[in-house]
C-alpha positions as CSV (number, residue, x, y, z in Angstrom):
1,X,-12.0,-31.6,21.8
2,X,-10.5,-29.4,24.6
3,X,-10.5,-25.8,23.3
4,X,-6.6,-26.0,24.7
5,X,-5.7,-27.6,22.0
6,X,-6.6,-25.3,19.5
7,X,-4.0,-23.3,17.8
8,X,-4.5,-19.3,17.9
9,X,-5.2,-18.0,14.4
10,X,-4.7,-14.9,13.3
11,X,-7.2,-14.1,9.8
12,X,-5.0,-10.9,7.9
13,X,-7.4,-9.4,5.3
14,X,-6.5,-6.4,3.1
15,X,-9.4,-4.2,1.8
16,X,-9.8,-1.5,-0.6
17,X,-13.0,-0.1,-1.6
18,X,-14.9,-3.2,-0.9
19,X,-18.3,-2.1,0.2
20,X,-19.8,-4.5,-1.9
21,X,-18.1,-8.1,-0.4
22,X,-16.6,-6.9,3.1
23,X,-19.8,-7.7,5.2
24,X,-20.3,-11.3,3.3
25,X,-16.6,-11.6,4.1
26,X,-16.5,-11.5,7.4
27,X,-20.2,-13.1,7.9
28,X,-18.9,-16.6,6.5
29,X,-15.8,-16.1,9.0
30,X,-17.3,-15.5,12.1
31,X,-19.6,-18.6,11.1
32,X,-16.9,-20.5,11.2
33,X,-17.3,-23.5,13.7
34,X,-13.9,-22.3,14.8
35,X,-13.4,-21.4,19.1
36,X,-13.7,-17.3,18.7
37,X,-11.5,-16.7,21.6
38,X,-8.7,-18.7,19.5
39,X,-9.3,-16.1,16.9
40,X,-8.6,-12.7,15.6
41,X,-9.3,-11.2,12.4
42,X,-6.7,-8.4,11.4
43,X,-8.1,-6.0,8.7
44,X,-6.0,-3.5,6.8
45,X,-7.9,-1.0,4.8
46,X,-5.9,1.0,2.2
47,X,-7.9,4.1,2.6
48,X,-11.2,3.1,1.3
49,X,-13.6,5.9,-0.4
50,X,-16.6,3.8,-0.4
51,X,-18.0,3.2,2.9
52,X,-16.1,-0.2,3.3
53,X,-14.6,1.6,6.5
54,X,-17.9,2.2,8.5
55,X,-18.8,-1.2,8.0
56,X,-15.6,-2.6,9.1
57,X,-16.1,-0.2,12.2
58,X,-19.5,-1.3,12.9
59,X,-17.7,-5.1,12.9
60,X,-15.1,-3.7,15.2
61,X,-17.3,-2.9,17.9
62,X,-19.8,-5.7,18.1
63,X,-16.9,-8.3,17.4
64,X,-13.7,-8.1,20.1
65,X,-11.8,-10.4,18.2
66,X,-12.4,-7.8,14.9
67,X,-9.6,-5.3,14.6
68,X,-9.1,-2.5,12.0
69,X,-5.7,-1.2,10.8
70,X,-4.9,1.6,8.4
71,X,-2.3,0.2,5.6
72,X,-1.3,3.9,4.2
73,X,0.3,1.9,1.3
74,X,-2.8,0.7,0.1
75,X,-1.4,-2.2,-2.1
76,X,-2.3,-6.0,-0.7
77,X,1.3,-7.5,-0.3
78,X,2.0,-4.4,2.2
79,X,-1.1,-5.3,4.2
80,X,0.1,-9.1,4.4
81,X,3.5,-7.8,5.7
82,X,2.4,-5.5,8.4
83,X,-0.2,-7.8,9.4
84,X,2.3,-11.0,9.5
85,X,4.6,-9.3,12.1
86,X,1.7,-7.7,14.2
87,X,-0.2,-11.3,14.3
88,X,-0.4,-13.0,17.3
89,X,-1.7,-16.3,16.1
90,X,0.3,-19.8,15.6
91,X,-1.2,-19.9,12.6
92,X,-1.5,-17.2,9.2
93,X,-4.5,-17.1,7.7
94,X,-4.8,-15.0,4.7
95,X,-8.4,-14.0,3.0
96,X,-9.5,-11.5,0.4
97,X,-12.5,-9.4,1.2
98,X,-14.1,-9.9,-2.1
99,X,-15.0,-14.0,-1.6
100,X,-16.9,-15.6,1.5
101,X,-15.5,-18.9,2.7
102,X,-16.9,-22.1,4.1
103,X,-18.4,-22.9,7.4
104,X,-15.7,-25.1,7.9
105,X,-13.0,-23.2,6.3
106,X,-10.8,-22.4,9.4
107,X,-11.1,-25.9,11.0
108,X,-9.8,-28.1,7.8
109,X,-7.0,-25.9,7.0
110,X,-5.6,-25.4,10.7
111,X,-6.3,-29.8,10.6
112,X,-4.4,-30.2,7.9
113,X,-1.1,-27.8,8.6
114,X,-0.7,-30.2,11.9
115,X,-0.5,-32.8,10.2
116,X,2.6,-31.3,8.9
117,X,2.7,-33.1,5.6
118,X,2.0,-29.5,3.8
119,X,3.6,-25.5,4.4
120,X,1.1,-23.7,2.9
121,X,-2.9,-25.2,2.8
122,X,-5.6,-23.8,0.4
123,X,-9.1,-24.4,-1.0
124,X,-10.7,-24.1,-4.2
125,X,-12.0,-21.0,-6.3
126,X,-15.6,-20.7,-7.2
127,X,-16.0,-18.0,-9.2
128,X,-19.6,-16.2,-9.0
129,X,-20.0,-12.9,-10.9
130,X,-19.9,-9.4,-8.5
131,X,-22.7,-8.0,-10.4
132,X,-25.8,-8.8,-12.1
133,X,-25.2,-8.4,-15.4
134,X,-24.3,-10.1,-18.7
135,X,-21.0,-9.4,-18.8
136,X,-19.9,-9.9,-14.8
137,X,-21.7,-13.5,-15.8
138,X,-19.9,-14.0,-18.4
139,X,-16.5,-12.9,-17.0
140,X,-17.5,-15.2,-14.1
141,X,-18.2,-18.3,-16.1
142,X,-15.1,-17.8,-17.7
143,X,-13.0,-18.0,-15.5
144,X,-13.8,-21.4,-13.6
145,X,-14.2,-22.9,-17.4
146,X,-11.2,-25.1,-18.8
147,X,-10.9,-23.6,-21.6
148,X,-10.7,-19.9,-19.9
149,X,-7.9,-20.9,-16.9
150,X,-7.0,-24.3,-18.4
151,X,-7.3,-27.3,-15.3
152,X,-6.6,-25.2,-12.4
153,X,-7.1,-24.5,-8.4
154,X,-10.2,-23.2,-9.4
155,X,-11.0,-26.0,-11.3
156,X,-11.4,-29.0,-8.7
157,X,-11.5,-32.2,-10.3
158,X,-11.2,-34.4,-7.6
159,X,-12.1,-34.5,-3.2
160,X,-9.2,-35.7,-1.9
161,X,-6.3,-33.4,-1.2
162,X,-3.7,-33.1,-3.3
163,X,-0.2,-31.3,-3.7
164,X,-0.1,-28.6,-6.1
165,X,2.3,-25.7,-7.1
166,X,-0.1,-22.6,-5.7
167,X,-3.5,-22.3,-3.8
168,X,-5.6,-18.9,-3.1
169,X,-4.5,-17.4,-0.8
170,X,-3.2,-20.0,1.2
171,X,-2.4,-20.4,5.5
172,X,0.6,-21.3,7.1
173,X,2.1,-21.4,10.6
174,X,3.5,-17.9,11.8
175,X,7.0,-19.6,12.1
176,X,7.9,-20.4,8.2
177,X,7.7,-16.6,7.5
178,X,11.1,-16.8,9.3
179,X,12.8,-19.6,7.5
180,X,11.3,-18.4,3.7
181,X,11.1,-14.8,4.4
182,X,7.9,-12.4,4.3
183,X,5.9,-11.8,0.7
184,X,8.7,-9.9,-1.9
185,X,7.0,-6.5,-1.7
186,X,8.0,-5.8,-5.5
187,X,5.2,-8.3,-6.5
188,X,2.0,-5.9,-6.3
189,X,0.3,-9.0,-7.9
190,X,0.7,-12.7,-7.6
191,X,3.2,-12.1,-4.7
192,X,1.4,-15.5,-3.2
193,X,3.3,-17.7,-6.6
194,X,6.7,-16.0,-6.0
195,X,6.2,-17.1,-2.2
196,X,5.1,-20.5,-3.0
197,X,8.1,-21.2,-5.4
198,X,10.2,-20.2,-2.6
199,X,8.7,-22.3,0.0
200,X,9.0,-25.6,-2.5
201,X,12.7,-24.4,-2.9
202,X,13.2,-24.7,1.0
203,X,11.5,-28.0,-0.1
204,X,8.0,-27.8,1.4
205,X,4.7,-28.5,0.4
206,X,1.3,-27.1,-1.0
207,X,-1.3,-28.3,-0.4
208,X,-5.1,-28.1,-2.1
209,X,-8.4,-29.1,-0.7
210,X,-10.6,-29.4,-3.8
211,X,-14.0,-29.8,-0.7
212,X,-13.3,-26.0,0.3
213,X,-15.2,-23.7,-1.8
214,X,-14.3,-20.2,-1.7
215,X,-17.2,-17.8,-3.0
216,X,-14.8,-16.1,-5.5
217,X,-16.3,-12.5,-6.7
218,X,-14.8,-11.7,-10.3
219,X,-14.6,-8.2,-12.3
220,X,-17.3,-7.0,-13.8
221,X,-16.4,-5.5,-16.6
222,X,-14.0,-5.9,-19.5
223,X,-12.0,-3.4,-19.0
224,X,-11.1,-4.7,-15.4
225,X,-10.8,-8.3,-16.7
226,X,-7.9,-7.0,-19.9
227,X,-6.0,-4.8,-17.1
228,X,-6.4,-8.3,-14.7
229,X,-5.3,-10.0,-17.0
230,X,-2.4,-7.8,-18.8
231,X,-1.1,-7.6,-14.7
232,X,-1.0,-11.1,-14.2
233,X,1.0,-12.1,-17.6
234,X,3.8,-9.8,-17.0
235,X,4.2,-10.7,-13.3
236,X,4.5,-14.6,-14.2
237,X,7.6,-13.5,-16.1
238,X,8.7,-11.6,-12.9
239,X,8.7,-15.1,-10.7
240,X,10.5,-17.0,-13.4
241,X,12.6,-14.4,-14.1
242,X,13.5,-14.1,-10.6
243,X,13.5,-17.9,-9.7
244,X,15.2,-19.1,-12.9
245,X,12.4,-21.4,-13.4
246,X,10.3,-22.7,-16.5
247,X,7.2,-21.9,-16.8
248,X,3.8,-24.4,-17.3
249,X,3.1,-25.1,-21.2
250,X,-0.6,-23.4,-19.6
251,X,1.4,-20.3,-18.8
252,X,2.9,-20.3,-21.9
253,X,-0.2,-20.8,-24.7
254,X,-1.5,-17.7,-24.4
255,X,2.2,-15.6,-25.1
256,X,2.5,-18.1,-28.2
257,X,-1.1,-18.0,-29.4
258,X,0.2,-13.7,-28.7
259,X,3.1,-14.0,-31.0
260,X,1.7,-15.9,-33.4
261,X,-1.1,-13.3,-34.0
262,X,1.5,-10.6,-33.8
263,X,4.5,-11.8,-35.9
264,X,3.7,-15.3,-37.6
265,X,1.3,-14.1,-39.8
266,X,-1.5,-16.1,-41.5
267,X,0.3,-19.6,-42.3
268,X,-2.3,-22.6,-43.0
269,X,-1.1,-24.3,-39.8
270,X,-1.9,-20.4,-37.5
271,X,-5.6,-20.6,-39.6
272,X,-6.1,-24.0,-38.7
273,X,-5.5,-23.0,-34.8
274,X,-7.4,-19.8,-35.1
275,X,-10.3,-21.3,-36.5
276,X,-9.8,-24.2,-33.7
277,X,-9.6,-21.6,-31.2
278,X,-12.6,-19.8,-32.5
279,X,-14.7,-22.6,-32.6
280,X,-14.1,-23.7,-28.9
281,X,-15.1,-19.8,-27.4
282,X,-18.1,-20.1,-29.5
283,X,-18.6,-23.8,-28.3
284,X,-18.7,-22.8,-25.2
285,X,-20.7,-20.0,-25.7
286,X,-23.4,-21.8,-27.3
287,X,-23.0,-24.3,-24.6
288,X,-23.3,-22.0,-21.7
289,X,-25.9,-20.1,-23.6
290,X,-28.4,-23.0,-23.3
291,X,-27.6,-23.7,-20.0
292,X,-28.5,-20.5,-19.0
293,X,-31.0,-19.3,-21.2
294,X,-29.7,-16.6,-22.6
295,X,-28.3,-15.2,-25.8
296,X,-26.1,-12.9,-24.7
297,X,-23.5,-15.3,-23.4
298,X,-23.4,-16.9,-27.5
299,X,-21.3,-13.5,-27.8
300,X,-19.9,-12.4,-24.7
301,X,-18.2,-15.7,-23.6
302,X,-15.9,-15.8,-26.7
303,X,-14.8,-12.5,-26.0
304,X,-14.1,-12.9,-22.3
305,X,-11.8,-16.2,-23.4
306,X,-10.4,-13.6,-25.8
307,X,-9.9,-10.8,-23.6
308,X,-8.1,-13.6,-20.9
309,X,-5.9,-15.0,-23.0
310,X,-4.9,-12.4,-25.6
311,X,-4.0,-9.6,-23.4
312,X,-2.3,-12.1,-20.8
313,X,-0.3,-12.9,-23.8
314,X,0.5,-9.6,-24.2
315,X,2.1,-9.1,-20.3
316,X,4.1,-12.2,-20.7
317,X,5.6,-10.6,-24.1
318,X,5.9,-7.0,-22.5
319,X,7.8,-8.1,-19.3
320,X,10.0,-10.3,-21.5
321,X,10.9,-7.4,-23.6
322,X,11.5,-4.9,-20.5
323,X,14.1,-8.1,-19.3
324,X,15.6,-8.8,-22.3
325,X,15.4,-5.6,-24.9
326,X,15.4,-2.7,-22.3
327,X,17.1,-4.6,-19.4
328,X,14.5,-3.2,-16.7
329,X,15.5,-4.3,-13.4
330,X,13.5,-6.3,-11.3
331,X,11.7,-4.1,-9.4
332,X,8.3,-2.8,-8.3
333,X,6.0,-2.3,-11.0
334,X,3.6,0.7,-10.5
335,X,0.7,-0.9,-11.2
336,X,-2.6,0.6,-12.1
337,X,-6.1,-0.5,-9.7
338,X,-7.6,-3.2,-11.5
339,X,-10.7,-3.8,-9.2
């Protein structure tokens, strides 16, 4: 194929303190069977303290088509902002600097927003653990099991491509950031939903490719993984508060199983689903366990599921209360680091 006809992509990554993932990032990227002189990877770094900076320089001068910004906001969704009105490609790519991405990541996304038939074009997560422990194992496994995230983007269950309500971090041509409007900087977290239900309200399309793999690196401890988790609860509630919209019965389990434990008390129907409940985490465990070997994950795996769902539950049931008790407005939530 004549390089010509190539689109120019612009790759917009924001980085924090990742001196752990940022090399393996942009490794798999510039193995991409993509033209290099049709790309340019924009990196934003919020100020890291870790080294993550003299790596990225080291990239800058062996790579042209590497450049490094300073994002003196440090939060993600500014870094997609700035870096969406300095890009100079047709074409948006967004990545996160903790996950490596497929060989032919670049080429089957930019293939399949030609097509036209999607706005926004996404792979799969694949979530491997970011340290090499018990618990960062366990944290990992549950969160690419069903009964952690439900049947999800991270979750492929088939090859073909399908429509879906959100991808990871997801590509789009440069020009639908001016008909649907840049990320809503008041989402600190999940500001990729709020976009998407706001591109499906202009009436376009998401699109998933189950084939792409992303290398996803999850927390490592527990205490990340409840803060995660807390963040991401009370920001659903944010998008549907904004958007007037429903949410999922899977986005809305985890605040019932919540109130249950918190108000219902012990009824005979709450026991049965408690014990139900109990005896899937342990399932699992036991399951996982085998699989890998190991005892530890009998005990940890049931308290990752736990720690998920519980104190998700609990940011869907604060963020309703700071709408409907204290009548917060909707604004930007200063959220703690979580990673």
């Amino acid at each position: 194929m004549n390089k010509n006809l190539f689109p120019t992509i612009s790759i917009i990554i924001p980085c924090y303190n990742e001196v752990k993932f940022i090399h393996k990032c942009l490794i798999s990227l510039i193995k991409n069977n993509y033209p290099k002189d049709k790309i340019e990877i924009l990196v934003y770094d919020g100020g890291s303290k870790d080294g993550s900076l003299d790596i990225l320089k080291d990239f800058e001068k062996k790579y042209k088509f590497i450049r490094i910004r300073h994002n003196p906001y440090k939060f993600q969704v500014k870094a997609l902002n700035i870096g969406i009105k300095e890009a100079k490609g047709e074409i948006i790519i967004r990545c996160d600097a903790h996950a490596e991405y497929p060989s032919n990541y670049i080429s089957e996304i930019v293939k399949h927003l030609l097509e036209g038939k999607a706005a926004n074009v996404g792979g799969v997560y694949d979530a491997h653990p970011s340290e090499n422990t018990c618990i960062a194992k366990a944290i990992a496994f549950a969160l690419k099991h069903p009964f952690g995230v439900g049947i999800s983007c991270r979750l492929p269950t088939q090859t073909r491509p399908r429509f879906v309500d959100t991808v990871p971090f997801g590509a789009w041509k440069k020009e639908i950031f001016k008909e649907v409007g840049l990320f809503d900087e008041r989402f600190i977290r999940a500001q990729d939903l709020e976009h998407n239900v706001r591109l499906k309200k202009h009436g376009k399309k998401i699109l998933l490719l189950p084939y792409l793999r992303i290398k996803y690196y999850t927390r490592s401890t527990f205490k990340k993984l409840t803060l995660m988790a807390y963040q991401y609860g009370y920001v659903q509630v944010l998008v549907f508060r904004k958007h007037k919209i429903l949410p999922s019965c899977r986005k809305i389990l985890p605040s019932l199983f919540v109130f249950g434990i918190l108000f219902c008390g012990i009824s005979d129907v709450l026991k049965f689903v408690y014990l139900l409940y109990l005896l899937l985490g342990i399932g699992s465990g036991v399951k996982i366990s085998l699989k890998e070997k190991k005892l530890c994950f009998l005990f940890l795996m049931p308290t990752a599921f736990f720690i998920i769902h519980f104190f998700y539950g609990i940011g869907c049931l604060k963020a309703l209360i700071d709408w409907m008790i204290f009548r917060k407005p909707l604004t930007k939530i200063n959220w703690a680091e979580s990673r």
